[in-house]
TORDREN-925358 format. One line per 10 residues: number of its first residue (from 1); for each residue z, y, x of C-alpha. Coordinates in steps of 0.5 Angstrom, whole numbers. Each point is the difference from the previous one (the first is absolute). Layout:
BEGIN
NUM = Z,Y,X | ...
//
This chain:
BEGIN
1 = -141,19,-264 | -1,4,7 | 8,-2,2 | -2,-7,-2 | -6,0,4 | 4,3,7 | 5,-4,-1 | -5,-7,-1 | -4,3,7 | 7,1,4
11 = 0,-7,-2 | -5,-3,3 | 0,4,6 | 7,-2,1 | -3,-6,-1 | -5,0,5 | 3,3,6 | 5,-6,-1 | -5,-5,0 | -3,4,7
21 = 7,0,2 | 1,-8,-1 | -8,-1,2 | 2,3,7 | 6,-4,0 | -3,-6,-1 | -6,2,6 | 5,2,5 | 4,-6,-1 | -7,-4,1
31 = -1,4,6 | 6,-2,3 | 0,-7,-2 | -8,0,4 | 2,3,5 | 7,-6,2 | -4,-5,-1 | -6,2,4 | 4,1,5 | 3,-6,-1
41 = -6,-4,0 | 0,2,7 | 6,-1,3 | -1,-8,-3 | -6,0,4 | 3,-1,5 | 2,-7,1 | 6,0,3 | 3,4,-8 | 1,-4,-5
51 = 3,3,-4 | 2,7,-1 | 4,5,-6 | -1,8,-1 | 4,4,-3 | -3,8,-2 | 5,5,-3 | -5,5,-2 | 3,8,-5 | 4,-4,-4
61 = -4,-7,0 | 2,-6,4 | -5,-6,1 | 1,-7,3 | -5,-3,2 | 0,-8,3 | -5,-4,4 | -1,-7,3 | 5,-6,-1 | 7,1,4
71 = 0,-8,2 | -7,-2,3 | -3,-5,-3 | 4,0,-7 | -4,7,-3 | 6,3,-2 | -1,8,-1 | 6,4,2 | 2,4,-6 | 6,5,-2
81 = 5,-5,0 | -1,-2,7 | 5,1,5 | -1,3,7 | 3,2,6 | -1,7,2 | 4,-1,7 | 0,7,2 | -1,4,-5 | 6,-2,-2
91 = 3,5,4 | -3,6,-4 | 5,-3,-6 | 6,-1,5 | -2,8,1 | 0,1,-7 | 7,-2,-1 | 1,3,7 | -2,7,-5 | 4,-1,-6
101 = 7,-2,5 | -2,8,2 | -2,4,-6 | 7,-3,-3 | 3,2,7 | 3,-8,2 | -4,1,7 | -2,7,5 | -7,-1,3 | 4,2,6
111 = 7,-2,0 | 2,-7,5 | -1,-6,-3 | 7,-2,3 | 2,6,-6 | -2,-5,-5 | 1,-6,4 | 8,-6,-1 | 0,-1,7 | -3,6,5
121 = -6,-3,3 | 3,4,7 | -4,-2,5 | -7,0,-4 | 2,8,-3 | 4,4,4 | 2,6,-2 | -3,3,6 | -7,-3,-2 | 1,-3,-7
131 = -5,-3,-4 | -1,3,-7 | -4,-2,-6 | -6,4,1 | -1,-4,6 | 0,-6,-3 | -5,2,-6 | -5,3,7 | 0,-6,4 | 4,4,5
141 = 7,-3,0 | -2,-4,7 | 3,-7,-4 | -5,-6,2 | -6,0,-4 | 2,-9,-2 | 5,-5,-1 | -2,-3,6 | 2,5,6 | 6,0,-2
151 = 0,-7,2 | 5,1,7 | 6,1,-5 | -2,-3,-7 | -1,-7,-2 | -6,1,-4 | -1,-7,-3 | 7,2,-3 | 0,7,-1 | 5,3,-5
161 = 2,8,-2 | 6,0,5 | -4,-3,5 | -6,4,-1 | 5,6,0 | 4,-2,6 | -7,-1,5 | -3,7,-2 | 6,3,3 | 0,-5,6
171 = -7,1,2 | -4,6,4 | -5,4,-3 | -6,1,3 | -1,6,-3 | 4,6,0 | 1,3,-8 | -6,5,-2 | -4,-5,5 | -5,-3,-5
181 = 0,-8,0 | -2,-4,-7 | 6,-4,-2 | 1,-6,-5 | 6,0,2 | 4,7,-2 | -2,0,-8 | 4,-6,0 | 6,4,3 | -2,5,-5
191 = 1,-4,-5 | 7,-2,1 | 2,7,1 | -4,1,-8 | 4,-6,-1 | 7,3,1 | -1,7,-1 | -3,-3,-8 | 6,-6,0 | -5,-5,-2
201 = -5,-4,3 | -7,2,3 | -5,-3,-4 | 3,1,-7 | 1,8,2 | -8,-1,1 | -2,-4,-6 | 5,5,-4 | -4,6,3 | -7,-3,-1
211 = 2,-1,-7 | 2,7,-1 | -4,4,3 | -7,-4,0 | 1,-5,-6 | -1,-6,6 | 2,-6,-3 | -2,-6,4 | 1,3,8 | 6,-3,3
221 = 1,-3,6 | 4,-7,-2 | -4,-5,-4 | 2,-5,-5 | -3,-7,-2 | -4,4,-6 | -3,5,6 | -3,-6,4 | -6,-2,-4 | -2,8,0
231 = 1,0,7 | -7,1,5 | 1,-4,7 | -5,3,5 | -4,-3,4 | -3,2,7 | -8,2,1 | -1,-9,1 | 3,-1,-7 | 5,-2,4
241 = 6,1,-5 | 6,5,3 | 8,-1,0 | 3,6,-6 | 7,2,-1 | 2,-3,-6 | 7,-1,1 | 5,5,0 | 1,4,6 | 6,-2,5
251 = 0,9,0 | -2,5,-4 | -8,-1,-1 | 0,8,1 | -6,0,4 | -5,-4,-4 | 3,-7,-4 | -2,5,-6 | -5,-4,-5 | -4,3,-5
261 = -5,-1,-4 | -6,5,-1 | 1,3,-7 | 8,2,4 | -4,3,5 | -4,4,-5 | 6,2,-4 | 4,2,7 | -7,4,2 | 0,4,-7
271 = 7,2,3 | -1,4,6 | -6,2,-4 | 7,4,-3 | 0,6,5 | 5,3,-5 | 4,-6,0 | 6,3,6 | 2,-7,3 | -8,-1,0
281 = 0,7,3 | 5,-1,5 | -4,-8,3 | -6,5,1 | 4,5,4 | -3,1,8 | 6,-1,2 | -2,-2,7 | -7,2,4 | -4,-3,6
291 = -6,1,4 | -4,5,-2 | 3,1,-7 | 1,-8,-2 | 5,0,-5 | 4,-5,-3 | 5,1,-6 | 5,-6,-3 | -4,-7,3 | -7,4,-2
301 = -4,1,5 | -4,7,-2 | -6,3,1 | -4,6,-2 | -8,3,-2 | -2,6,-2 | 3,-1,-7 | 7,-3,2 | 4,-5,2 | 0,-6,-1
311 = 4,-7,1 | -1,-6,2 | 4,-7,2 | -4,-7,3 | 4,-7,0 | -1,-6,3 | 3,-7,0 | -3,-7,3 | -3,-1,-6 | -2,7,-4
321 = -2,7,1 | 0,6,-4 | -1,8,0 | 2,4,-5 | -2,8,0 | 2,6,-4 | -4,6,-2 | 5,5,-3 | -7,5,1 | -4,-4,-5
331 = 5,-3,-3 | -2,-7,2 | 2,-6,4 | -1,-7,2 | 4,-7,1 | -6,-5,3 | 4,-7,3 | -3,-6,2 | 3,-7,2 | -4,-1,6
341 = 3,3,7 | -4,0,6 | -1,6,6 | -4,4,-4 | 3,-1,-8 | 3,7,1 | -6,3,3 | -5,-3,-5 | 5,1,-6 | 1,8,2
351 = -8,0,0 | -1,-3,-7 | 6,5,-3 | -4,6,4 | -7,-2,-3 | 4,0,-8 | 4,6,1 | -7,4,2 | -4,-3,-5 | 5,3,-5
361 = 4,6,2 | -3,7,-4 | 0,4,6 | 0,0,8 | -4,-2,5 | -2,-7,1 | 3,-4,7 | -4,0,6 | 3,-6,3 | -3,-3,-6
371 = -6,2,1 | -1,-2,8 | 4,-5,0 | -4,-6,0 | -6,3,5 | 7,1,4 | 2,-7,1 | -8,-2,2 | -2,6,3 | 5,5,3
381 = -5,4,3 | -4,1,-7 | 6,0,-4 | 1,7,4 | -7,2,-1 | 1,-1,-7 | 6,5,0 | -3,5,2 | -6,-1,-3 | 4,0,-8
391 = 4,5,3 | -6,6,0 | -4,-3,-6 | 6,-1,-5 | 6,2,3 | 3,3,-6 | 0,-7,-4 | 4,-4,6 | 7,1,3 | -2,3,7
401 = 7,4,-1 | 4,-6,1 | 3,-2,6 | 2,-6,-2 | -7,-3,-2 | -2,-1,7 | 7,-2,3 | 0,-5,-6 | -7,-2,2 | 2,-1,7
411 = 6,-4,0 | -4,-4,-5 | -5,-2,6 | 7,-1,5 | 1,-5,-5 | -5,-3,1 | 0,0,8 | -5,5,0 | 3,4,4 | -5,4,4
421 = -3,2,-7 | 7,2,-3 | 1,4,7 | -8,3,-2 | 3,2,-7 | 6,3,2 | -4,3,5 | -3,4,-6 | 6,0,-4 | 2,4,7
431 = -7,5,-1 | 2,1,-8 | 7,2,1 | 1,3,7 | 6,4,-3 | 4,-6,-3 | 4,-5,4 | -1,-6,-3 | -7,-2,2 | 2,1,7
441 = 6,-5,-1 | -4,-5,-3 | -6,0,5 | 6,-1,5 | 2,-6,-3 | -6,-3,0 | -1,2,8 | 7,-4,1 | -3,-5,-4 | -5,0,5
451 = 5,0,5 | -4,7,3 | 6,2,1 | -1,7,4 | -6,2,-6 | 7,-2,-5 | 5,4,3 | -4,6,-1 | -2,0,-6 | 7,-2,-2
461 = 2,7,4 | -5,3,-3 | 2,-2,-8 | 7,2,3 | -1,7,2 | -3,1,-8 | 5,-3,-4 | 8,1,5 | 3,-5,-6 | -4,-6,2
471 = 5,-5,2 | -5,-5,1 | -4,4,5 | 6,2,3 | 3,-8,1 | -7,-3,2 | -1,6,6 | 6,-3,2 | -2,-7,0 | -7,1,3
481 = 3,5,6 | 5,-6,2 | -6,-5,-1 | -4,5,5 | 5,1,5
//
């Protein structure tokens, strides 16, 4: 009797954890599913929004999450089945494949890309000074950054892979290799190089390692007829509606012709939440660093706080803009993308995914930019002293240890041409982190862009002799003394 009694109340104990297991589920669930549409009833204020979609991957949880109507006028919610272009958050998964091709030993980060190459593309990478794989996965290989500057030696109403192929070797970089310069242009050459290596084309090699790795069923870069009514056009902040690559691209569409929809991005989300995974552990790999630390892996941009590094990619294009950031230190991440681009979209999305990722990470400190930022664009005198103020009274809660914080909040306001209050909060960067190279680089790009020359050439000296690497200080130097003399 005594045994049964024991056995009955291990029963209803188990029993009742469960149901506290499942209640917290169900609470956590709730809460994170408040806090999208919270956020997301704000963004949709604004009116130049219509529309918008928010994916949280969350320990082990996706949640999507859709609002608004993707047609003015038709009232038609965006769901999971609606394709979108994610522009340049296409080159992480270009970086991916880029990943696998290592770990499987068809590519060497610094081998020349003429190693790989049919025909050597001599005059672009010579042996002297060759271009190598992770120049083009940093933005460092000095290839133009679009199609169109390549003009003087290509017809780019009638472009083709040779052609392509032929004008890159013909044309005259502007930056030496190891310099950075964002280009759209060198993952398509990427591309061809996965394409040989692999003996198939880009785009299936893609869709087979999406599918593979993350279980991505409905990402690709060409779309077929039953694509079409699933597609987002885009429009601009009038409701004007915007051109959208619908076609297949005359190259490889390496660079940002990706279309996906959200419940893909939270699978490719659950992947690099996948730290153990070794192809998702070589694509976060550091495998170059900037100005004061600024890190990039393959395509990712990577930043840090004191819990760890995390990574993040924007896209925009005519008619839609995304962010998708991840969070390995609290195994979370997320994909938020509306069809609506204007100046400001990355900005204001960057914003919103900010906010949600605040309200719903365990641990860490909240963002100061978030905090200030609105007091900032009225009023940057008072924005300073709010800092300083939230800064003695609560410094523990917010992120004052982060130097990207301020630098976001300043280029923020250079966005917006205010750039007297951005030389202002560069300046505060500067009092924050006078060890550090980058604030000083980023308030002389604000003094050049206020053609202030002289105060932009010391401070370019002055984040040069923090950081002897910094290539961009060094090239501006050069051009300012040359401006002067």
């Amino acid at each position: 009797m005594f045994k049964k009694c024991i056995l009955v109340l291990a029963v209803l104990i188990s029993c009742a954890t469960f149901n506290a297991h499942s209640h917290n589920a169900e609470k956590a669930q709730t809460n994170v599913r408040q806090v999208i549409k919270k956020h997301a009833k704000t963004l949709l204020s604004d009116e130049r929004f219509h529309s918008v979609s928010i994916g949280v991957y969350f320990n082990g949880e996706p949640y999507s999450e859709h609002f608004g109507e993707l047609t003015i006028g038709e009232s038609n919610r965006p769901d999971d089945s609606t394709l979108y272009e994610i522009a340049s958050v296409s080159k992480t998964m270009t970086g991916l494949v880029t990943a696998k091709a290592v770990i499987e030993g068809k590519l060497s980060l610094d081998a020349d890309i003429n190693q790989y190459l049919p025909q050597p593309l001599l005059n672009l990478s010579s042996s002297e000074n060759p271009i190598t794989i992770r120049h083009i996965l940093t933005h460092r290989s000095g290839i133009p950054q679009n199609l169109p500057d390549l003009s003087p030696y290509i017809d780019i109403e009638d472009v083709s892979p040779a052609s392509f192929l032929e004008a890159l070797n013909n044309s005259e970089l502007k930056k030496t290799h190891g310099e950075y310069q964002y280009s759209n242009i060198a993952p398509d050459l990427l591309a061809y190089i996965l394409e040989t290596v692999y003996e198939t084309t880009f785009e299936a090699l893609l869709i087979q390692t999406l599918k593979e790795l993350a279980g991505m069923k409905n990402s690709k870069i060409t779309l077929e007829n039953d694509d079409m009514p699933h597609f987002a056009y885009g429009y601009n902040e009038v409701g004007k509606e915007m051109p959208a690559f619908t076609e297949a691209p005359k190259l490889w569409g390496a660079a940002g012709r990706v279309k996906s929809t959200l419940t893909d991005m939270l699978k490719y989300i659950a992947l690099q939440l996948e730290v153990d995974n070794p192809i998702v552990k070589e694509s976060h790999k550091t495998i170059t660093s900037g100005v004061s630390g600024s890190r990039m892996g393959y395509f990712w941009q990577m930043q840090s706080n004191k819990e760890g590094i995390y990574l993040l990619h924007h896209g925009g294009l005519y008619g839609t803009q995304n962010w998708i950031i991840v969070y390995p230190q609290y195994n979370l991440g997320i994909s938020i993308i509306s069809n609506v681009s204007f100046r400001d979209t990355g900005n204001i999305l960057r914003d919103i995914a900010d906010s949600i990722i605040d309200d719903i990470k365990p641990s860490g400190t909240k963002s100061i930019r978030l905090a200030i930022q609105s007091h900032c664009i009225r009023d940057v005198d008072s924005c300073i002293k709010r800092y300083y103020q939230l800064k003695k009274d609560d410094s523990a809660s917010y992120a004052f240890d982060e130097d990207s914080q301020l630098n976001t909040l300043g280029y923020r306001l250079l966005g917006l041409n205010k750039v007297d209050d951005a030389i202002k909060i560069f300046k505060l960067q500067v009092a924050e982190f006078p060890s550090l190279s980058n604030p000083f680089d980023s308030l002389a790009e604000a003094y050049y862009v206020r053609k202030d020359y002289a105060k932009a050439l010391i401070n370019y000296k002055k984040s040069l002799s923090l950081d002897a690497s910094n290539s961009n200080a060094k090239a501006q130097i050069k051009s300012i003394e040359q401006k002067l003399n």
